[in-house]
N, C-alpha and C positions, 0 to 999 in steps of 0.2 A: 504494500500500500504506500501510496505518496506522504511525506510528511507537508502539512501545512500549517504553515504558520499564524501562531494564533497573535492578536492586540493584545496589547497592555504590556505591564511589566515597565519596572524602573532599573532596575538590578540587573532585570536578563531578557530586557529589549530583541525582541526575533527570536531569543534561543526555545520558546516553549511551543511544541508544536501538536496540532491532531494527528492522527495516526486511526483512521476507521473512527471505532465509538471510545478511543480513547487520548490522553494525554501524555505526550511525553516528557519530562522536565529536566534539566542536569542535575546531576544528583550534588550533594552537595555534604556538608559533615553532620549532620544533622537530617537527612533524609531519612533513614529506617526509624527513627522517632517520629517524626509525620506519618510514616507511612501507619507505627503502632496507635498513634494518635487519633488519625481516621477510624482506623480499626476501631477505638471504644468508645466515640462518639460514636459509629451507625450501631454500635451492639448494643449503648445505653438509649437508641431511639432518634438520635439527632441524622434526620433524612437528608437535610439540606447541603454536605457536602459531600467530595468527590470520593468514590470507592475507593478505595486505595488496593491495587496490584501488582507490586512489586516492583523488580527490578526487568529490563530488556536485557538483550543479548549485547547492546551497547552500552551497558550498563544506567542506562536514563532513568527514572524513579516513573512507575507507570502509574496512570489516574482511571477513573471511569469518566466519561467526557458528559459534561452536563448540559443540555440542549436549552439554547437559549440566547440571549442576549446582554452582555456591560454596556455600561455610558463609556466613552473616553471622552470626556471634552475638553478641548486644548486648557493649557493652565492659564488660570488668571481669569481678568473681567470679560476678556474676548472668544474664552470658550462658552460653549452651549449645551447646558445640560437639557438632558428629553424631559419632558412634561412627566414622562410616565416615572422616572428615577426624581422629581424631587415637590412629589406629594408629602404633605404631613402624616400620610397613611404609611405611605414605604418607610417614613423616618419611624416610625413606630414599628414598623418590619423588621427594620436594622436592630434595633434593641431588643427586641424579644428573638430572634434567634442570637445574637448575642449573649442573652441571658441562659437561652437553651446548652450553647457552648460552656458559658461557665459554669452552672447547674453542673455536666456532666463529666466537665474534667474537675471538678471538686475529688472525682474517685480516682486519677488517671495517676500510678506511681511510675516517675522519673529514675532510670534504671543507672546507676553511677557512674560516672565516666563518659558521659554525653558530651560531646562538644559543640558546640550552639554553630546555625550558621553566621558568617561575619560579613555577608558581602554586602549587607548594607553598612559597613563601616562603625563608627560612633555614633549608634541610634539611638541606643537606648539610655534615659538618664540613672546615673545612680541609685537616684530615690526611686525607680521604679520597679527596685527587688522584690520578688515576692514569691510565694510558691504556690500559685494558682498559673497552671500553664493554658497561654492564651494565644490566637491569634495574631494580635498587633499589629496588623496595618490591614482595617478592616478601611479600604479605600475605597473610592468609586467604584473604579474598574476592576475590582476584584469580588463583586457581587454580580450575580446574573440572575435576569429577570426573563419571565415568561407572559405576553400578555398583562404585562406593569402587575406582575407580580414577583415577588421573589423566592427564585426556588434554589437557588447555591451561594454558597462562599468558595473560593476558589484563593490559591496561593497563600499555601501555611510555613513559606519558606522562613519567616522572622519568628516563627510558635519558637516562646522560654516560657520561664515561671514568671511571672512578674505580681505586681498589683494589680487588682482587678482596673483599680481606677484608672491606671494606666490605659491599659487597652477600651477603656470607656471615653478616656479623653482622644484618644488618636482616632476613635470612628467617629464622634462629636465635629471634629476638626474637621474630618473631612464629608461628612453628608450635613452637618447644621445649615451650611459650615460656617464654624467658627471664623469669621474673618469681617474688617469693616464693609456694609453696605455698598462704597464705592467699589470696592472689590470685588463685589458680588457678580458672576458670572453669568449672560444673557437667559438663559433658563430659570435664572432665580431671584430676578431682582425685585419680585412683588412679595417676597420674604422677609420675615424680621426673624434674622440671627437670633436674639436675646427669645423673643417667645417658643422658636424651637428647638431652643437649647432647653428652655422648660419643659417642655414635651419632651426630651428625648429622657432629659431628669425622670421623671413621671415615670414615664414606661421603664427604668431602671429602678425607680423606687427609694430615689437617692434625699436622703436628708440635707440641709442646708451647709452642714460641715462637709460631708462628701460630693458634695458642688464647688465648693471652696477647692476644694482638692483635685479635683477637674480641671478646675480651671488652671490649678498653679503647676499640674501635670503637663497641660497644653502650652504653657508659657514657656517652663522650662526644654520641653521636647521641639520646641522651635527654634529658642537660641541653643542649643546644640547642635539643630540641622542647619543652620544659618553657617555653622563651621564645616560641618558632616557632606554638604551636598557639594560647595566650593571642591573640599578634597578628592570628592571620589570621579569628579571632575574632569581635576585634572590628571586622575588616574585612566582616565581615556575611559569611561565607563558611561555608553552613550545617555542613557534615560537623565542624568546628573548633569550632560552636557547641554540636553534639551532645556532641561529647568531653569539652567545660570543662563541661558542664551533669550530664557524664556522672561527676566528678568525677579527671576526667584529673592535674590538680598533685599529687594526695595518690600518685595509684595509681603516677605517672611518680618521684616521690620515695622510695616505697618499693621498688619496681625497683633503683634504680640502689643503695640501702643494702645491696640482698641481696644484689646483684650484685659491692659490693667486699666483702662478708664473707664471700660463698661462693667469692670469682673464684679461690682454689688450690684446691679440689674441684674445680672446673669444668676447671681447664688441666691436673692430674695425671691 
């Protein structure tokens, strides 16, 4: 069968391809842990991600391919999100399978001597240790819709343990999205940032302290990518090229300004 190349991806731009009804990804240090991962999400009930099948003859990390559709919309105020991805209803989709993931890796033990993948570089901040192992970079284009519905998560390459809140604040950020108004991308400018960051609150169940904490997750996991996305850059790693060229420092700078100016609208 031909391999075709699937969209999306920051880290491995072209490299993740179809292959018939399935995926094939590079495998990476941290693959047979995703692949165990998959495994005890669809055994504890969670349908919404990809089967996980192993290994190829080329050694690729094999997926079940889930029939459907992502947003890509360019970065910034000039990309255009679809009608169908940025309903207050899908923003509620987002959290409650969110919630389903962490509900069910509550039970998932981390077997010793795992080594985390790194090729997003310096992503993750300090403070966001924890041993609840999550997704993390619940982004746009790594959810697929059917009929403006959502039926996958796709790309568990960043899964560690972390804070919940953590990986609460990185999907916030990018489906709220957390970002000023003027930034607000042509699909979503009849949006208020602050009332659907309440809502997404809501649908996690989050009290006014762990709003707080959200938001200071989101601040800090910004000014680290503000250094993190510059480097991998210039490490020639295309998806990072796209961003800096896309004028990522100015847009990542004005984020986190909104973000302490608005952060008691957003936590009351």
């Amino acid at each position: 069968m031909t391999d075709v190349p699937l969209r999306g991806g920051t880290a491995n731009v072209g490299a993740v391809v179809r292959v018939g009804d399935t995926v094939r990804r590079p495998p990476h240090s941290s693959s047979e842990i995703v692949q165990a991962f998959l495994r005890h999400l669809r055994e504890a009930g969670v349908e919404r991600v990809p089967e996980p099948l192993g290994f190829d003859d080329d050694g690729r990390e094999v997926l079940g391919y889930i029939p459907g559709e992502a947003a890509h919309p360019a970065f910034g105020p000039e990309g255009v999100m679809p009608s169908w991805a940025a309903t207050d209803r899908t923003l509620v989709e987002i959290a409650v399978l969110q919630r389903e993931l962490h509900d069910a890796a509550a039970t998932f033990s981390v077997p010793p001597g795992v080594i985390w993948n790194q090729a997003a570089g310096n992503y993750f901040p300090l403070s966001s240790r924890g041993s609840l192992v999550c997704h993390n970079d619940i982004c746009v284009a790594n959810v697929v819709f059917e009929r403006g519905n959502v039926v996958g998560l796709v790309d568990f390459d960043y899964l560690r343990p972390v804070d919940r809140l953590f990986d609460i604040a990185v999907a916030a950020r990018h489906w709220v999205p957390l970002v000023p108004p003027a930034d607000l991308n042509q699909g979503m400018r009849h949006v208020d940032p602050v009332e659907r960051f309440h809502l997404f609150c809501e649908a996690h169940e989050l009290a006014a302290d762990a709003r707080r904490a959200v938001i200071d997750f989101v601040i800090e996991f910004l000014e680290l990518a503000r250094l993190n996305v510059p480097y991998l850059a210039e490490q020639g790693v295309q998806g990072f090229i796209d961003l800096v060229e896309a004028g990522y420092d100015d847009h990542n700078r004005r984020a986190v300004d909104w973000l302490r100016l608005s952060a008691r609208r957003l936590v009351s």
